[in-house]
One Martini backbone bead per residue (centre of mass of N, CA, C, O) as a GRO file, in nm:
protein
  258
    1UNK     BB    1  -2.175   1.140  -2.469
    2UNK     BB    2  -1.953   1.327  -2.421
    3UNK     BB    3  -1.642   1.425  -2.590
    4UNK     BB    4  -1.448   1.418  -2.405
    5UNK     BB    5  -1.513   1.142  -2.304
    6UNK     BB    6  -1.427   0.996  -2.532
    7UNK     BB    7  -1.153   1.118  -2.580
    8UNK     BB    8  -1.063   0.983  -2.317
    9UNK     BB    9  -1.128   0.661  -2.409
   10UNK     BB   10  -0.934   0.669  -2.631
   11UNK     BB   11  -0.640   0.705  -2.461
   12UNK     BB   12  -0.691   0.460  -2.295
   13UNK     BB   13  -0.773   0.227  -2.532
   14UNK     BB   14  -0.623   0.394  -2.805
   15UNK     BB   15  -0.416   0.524  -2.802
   16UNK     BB   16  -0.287   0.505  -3.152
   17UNK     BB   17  -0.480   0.720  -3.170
   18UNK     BB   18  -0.542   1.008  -3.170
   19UNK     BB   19  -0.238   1.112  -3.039
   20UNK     BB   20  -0.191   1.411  -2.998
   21UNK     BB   21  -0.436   1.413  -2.824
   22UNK     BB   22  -0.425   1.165  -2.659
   23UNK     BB   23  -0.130   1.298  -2.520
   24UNK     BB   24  -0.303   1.578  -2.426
   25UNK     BB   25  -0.462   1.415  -2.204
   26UNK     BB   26  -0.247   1.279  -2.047
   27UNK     BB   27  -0.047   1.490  -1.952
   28UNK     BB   28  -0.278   1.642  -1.784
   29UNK     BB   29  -0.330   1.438  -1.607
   30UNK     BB   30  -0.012   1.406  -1.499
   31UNK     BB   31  -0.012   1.675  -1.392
   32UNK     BB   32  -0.237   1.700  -1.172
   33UNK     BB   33  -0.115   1.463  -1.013
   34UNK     BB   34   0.167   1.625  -0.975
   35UNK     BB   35   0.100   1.896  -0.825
   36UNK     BB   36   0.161   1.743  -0.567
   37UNK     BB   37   0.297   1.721  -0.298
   38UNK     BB   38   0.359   1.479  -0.103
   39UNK     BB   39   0.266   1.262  -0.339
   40UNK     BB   40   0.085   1.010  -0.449
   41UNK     BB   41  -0.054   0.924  -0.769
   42UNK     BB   42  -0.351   0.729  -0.941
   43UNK     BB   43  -0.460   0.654  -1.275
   44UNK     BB   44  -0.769   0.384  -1.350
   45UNK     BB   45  -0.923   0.283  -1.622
   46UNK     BB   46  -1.208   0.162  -1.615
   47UNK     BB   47  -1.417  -0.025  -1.830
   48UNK     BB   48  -1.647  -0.193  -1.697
   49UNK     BB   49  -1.755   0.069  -1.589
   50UNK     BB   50  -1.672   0.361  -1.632
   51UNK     BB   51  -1.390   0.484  -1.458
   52UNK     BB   52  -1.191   0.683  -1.270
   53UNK     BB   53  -0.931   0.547  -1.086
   54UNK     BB   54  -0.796   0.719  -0.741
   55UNK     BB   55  -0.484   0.680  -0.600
   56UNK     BB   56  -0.369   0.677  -0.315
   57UNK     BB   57  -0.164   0.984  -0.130
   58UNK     BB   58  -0.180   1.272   0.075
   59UNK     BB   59  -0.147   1.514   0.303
   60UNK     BB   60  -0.418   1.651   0.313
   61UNK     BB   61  -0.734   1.658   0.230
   62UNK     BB   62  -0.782   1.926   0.059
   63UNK     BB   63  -0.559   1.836  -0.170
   64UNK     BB   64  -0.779   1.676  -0.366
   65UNK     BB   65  -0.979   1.861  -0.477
   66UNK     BB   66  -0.805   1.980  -0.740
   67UNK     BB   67  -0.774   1.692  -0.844
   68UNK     BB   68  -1.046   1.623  -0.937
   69UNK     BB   69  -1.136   1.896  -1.075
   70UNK     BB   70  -0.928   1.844  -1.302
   71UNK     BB   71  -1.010   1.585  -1.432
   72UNK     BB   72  -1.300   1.670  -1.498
   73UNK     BB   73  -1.213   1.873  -1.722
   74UNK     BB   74  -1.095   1.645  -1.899
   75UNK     BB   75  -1.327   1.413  -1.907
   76UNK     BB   76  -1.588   1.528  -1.828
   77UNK     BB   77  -1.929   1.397  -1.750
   78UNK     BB   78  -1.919   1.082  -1.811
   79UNK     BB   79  -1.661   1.038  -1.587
   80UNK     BB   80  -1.624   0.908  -1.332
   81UNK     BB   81  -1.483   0.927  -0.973
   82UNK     BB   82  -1.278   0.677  -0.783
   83UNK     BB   83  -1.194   0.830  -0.480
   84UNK     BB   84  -0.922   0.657  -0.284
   85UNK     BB   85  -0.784   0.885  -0.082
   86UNK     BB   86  -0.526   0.888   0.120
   87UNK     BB   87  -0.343   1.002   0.421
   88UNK     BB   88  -0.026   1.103   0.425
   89UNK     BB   89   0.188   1.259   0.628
   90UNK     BB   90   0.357   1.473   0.765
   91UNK     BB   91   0.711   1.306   0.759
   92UNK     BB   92   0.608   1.062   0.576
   93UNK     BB   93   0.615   1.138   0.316
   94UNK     BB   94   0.916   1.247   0.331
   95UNK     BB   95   1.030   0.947   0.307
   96UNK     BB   96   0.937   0.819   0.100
   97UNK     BB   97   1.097   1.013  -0.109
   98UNK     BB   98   1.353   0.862   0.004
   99UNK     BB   99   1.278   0.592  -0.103
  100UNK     BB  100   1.267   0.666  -0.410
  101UNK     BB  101   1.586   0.748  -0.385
  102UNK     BB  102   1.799   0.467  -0.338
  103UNK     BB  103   1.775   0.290  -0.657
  104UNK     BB  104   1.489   0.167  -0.705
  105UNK     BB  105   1.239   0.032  -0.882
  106UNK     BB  106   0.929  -0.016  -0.866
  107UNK     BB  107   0.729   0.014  -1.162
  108UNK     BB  108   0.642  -0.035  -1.485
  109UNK     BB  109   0.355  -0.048  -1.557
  110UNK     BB  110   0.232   0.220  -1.658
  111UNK     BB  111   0.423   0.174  -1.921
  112UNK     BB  112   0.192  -0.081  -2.057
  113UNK     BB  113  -0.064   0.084  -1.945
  114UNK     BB  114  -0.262   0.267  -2.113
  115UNK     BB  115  -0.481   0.296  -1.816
  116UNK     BB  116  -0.248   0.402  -1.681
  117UNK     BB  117  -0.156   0.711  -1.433
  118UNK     BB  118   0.155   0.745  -1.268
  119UNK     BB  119   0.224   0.663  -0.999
  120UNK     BB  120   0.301   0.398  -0.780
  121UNK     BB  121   0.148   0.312  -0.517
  122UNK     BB  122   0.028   0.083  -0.316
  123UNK     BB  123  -0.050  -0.217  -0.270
  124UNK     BB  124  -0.147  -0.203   0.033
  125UNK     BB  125  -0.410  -0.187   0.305
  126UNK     BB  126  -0.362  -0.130   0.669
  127UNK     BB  127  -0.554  -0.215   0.959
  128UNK     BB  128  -0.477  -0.136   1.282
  129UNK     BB  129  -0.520  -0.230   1.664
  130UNK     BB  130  -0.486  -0.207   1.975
  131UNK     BB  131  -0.270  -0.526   1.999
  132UNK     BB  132  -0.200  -0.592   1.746
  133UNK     BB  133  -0.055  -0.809   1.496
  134UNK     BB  134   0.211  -0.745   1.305
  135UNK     BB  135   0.106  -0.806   0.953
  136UNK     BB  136   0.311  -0.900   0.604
  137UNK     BB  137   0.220  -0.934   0.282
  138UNK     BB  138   0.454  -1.074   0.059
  139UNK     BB  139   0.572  -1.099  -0.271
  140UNK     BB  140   0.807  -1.192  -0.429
  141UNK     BB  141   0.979  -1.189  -0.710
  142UNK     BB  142   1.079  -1.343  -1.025
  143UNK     BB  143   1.330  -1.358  -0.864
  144UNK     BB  144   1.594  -1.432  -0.631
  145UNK     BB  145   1.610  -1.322  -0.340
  146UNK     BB  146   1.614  -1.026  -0.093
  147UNK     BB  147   1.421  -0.923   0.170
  148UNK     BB  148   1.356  -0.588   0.331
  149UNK     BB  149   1.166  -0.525   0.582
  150UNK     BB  150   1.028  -0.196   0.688
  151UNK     BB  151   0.917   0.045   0.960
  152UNK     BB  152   0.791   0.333   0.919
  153UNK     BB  153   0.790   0.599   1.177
  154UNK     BB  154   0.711   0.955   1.275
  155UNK     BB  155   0.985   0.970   1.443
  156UNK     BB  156   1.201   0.864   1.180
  157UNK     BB  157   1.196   0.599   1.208
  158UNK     BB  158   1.342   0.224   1.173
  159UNK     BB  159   1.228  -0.086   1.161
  160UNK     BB  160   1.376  -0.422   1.118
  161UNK     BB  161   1.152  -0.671   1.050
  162UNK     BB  162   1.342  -0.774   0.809
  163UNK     BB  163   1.612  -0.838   0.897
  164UNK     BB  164   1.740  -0.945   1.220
  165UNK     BB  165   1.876  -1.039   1.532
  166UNK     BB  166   1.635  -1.297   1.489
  167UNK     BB  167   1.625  -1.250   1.179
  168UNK     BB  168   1.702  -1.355   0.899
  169UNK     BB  169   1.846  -1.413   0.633
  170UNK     BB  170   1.687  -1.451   0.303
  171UNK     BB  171   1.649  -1.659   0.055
  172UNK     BB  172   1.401  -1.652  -0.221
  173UNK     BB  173   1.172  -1.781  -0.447
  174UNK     BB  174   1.047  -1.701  -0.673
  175UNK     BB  175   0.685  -1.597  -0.591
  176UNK     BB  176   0.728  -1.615  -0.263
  177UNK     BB  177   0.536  -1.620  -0.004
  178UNK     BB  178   0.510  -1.380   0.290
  179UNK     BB  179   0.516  -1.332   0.635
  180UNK     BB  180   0.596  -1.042   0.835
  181UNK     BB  181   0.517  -1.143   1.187
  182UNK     BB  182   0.464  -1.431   1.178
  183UNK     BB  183   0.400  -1.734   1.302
  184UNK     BB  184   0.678  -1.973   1.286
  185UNK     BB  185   0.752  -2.306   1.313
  186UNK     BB  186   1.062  -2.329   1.361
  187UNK     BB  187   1.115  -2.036   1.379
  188UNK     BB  188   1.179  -1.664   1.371
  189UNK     BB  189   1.038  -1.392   1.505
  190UNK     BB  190   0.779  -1.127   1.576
  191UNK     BB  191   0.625  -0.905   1.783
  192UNK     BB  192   0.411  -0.716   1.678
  193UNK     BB  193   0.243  -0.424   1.863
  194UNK     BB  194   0.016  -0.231   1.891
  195UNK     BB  195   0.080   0.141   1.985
  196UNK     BB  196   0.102   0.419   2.070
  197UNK     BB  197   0.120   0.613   1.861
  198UNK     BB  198  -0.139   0.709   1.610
  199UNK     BB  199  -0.227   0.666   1.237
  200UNK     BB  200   0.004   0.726   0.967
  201UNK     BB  201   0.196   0.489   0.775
  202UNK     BB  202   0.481   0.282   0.678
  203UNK     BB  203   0.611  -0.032   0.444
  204UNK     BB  204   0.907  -0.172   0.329
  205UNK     BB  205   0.978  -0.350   0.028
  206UNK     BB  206   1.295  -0.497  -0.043
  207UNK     BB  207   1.488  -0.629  -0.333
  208UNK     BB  208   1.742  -0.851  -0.399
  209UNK     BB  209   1.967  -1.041  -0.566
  210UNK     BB  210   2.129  -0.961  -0.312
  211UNK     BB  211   2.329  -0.835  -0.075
  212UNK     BB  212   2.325  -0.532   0.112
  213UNK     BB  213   2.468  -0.648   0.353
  214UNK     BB  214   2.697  -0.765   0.642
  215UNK     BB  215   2.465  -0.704   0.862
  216UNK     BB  216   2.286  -0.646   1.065
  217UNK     BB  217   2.070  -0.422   1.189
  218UNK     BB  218   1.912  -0.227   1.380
  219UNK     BB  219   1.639  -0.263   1.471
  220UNK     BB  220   1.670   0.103   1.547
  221UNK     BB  221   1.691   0.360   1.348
  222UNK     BB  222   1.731   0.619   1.172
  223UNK     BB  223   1.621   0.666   0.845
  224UNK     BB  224   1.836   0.866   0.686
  225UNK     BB  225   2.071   0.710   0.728
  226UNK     BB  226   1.987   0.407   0.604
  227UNK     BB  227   1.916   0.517   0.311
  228UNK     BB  228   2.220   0.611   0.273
  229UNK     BB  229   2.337   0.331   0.275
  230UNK     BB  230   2.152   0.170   0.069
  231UNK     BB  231   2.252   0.328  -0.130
  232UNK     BB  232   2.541   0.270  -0.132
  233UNK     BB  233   2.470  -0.087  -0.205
  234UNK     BB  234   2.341  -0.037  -0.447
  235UNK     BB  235   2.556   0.126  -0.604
  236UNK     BB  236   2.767  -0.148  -0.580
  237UNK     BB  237   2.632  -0.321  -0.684
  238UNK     BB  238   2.602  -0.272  -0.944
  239UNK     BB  239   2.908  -0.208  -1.015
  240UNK     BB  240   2.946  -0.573  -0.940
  241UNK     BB  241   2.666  -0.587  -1.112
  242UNK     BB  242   2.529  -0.590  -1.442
  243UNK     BB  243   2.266  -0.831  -1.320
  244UNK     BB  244   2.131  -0.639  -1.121
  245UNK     BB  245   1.815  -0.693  -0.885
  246UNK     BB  246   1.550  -0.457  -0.807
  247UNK     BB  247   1.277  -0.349  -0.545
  248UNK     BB  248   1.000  -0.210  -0.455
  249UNK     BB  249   0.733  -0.151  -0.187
  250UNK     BB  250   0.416  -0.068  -0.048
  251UNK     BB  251   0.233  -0.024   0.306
  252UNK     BB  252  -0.047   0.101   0.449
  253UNK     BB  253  -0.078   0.204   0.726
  254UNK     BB  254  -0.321   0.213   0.989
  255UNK     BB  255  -0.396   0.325   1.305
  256UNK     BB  256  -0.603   0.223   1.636
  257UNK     BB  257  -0.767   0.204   1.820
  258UNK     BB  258  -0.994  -0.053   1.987
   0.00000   0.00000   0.00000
C-alpha cells in the first residue's frame, strides 16, 4: 500500500493521530466534495472492504469526473472508489438548496463520525414505473414529531403528500413507521400514480415538535413561497418554543416509463 493511501486511512480511522496531517487531507477531500454547485456528495471510507464510498448527487453527469480524479490524487492508488453518484439536475437540484436553508438540521452524522466526510445525501433512492402508486416509508425521529411530507416536481411545485384536505395532520411517536401513500385501512390515504413527464425528482421529510401551520396547505402550490412560508413558522417556533426540535431528509425519486 502506498504512503497516501495509508495516510488515508489513518485520517478516516484514527483522526486523533498525526491530527495536522490527517486534518489536511479531511479538508481537501471536503473541498473536492464542495466545488461541484448544485450537487450534495458525501465520503464514506468503508474499513471492511477498504473503499471510499461516493454518495450523493450532481447537476449533471460530467460533474462527477473532476471529483473522482481529485479524491484519487488525495488517496493515492490503493483505495478504490465506490462510485454511486445520480444526477437531480437542474431547477430541481436548485430547490433541494432552498429546502436546506428552511432553518432544520438535516443529521449531524458526519461530524461525530469520523469516517463520513461532506453534505448528508439523500436517505433513501425510489425507482417507480408509468402507472405504479407513489409510496414512501420513513421513520419519525427519537421524539414525538409531526411530520410533513412534500413532494418537489420539475416544474417548481410542490405537492403535499401529507397533511393535506384528505390525510390530517398526525402526532407520531418518536422511531414510528410510516408508509406516506400506502393504502391504510379505515384511514384516509392519497393514491397518487405516476405518469409522464418522466425525470429526476425528490421528496421531503421535514419532523417538527410542534404543528408548523394553522390549516393544511392547498394540495399543490409554487415550491418557493410555500418554503418561504415554512422558514417563517419555523422561526417563529423557535422563538416561542426555546425546546423546539425539528430535522428534515430527503429521498430521491427517479419515474420513468412502465
Amino acid at each position: 500500500m502506498d504512503s497516501a493511501s495509508l495516510a488515508a486511512i489513518s485520517a478516516f480511522m484514527r483522526p486523533d493521530a498525526a491530527r495536522a496531517e490527517g486534518d489536511a487531507l479531511r479538508d481537501g477531500i471536503e473541498a473536492a466534495l464542495d466545488a461541484v454547485g448544485c450537487a450534495r456528495l458525501q465520503a464514506i471510507f468503508q474499513p471492511e472492504s477498504g473503499t471510499l464510498a461516493l454518495r450523493g448527487h450532481v447537476p449533471e453527469p460530467a460533474a462527477a469526473a473532476p471529483v473522482r480524479d481529485a479524491l484519487r490524487a488525495r488517496l493515492g492508488g490503493s483505495i478504490p472508489i465506490d462510485d454511486r453518484l445520480l444526477v437531480l439536475p437542474r431547477p430541481q437540484c436548485d430547490m433541494l438548496d432552498a429546502v436546506a436553508r428552511v432553518g432544520l438540521p438535516q443529521s449531524a452524522e458526519q461530524f461525530t463520525d469520523p469516517r463520513i466526510i461532506g453534505q448528508e445525501a439523500h436517505v433513501r433512492e425510489y425507482r417507480y414505473a408509468e402507472g405504479e402508486r407513489l409510496v414512501l416509508d420513513l421513520e419519525a425521529p427519537d421524539y414525538p414529531s409531526y411530520v410533513y411530507v412534500d413532494y418537489f416536481d420539475a416544474a417548481g411545485r410542490v405537492i403535499h403528500l401529507q397533511p393535506n384536505e384528505t390525510v390530517p395532520l398526525e402526532r407520531l411517536a418518536p422511531e414510528a413507521q410510516v408508509s406516506v401513500g400506502a393504502p391504510r385501512p379505515g384511514r384516509p390515504s392519497l393514491d397518487i400514480r405516476i405518469a409522464p413527464p418522466f425525470g429526476q425528482e425528490f421528496a421531503v421529510a421535514f419532523a417538527s415538535s410542534r404543528p408548523l401551520f394553522d390549516a393544511p396547505r392547498p394540495m399543490v402550490e409554487p415550491a418557493l413561497p410555500y418554503l418561504e412560508a415554512l422558514r417563517a413558522s419555523i422561526s417563529a417556533a423557535r422563538a416561542d418554543d426555546p425546546d423546539y426540535r425539528g430535522e428534515w431528509v430527503y429521498f430521491f425519486v427517479t419515474t420513468g416509463p412502465g
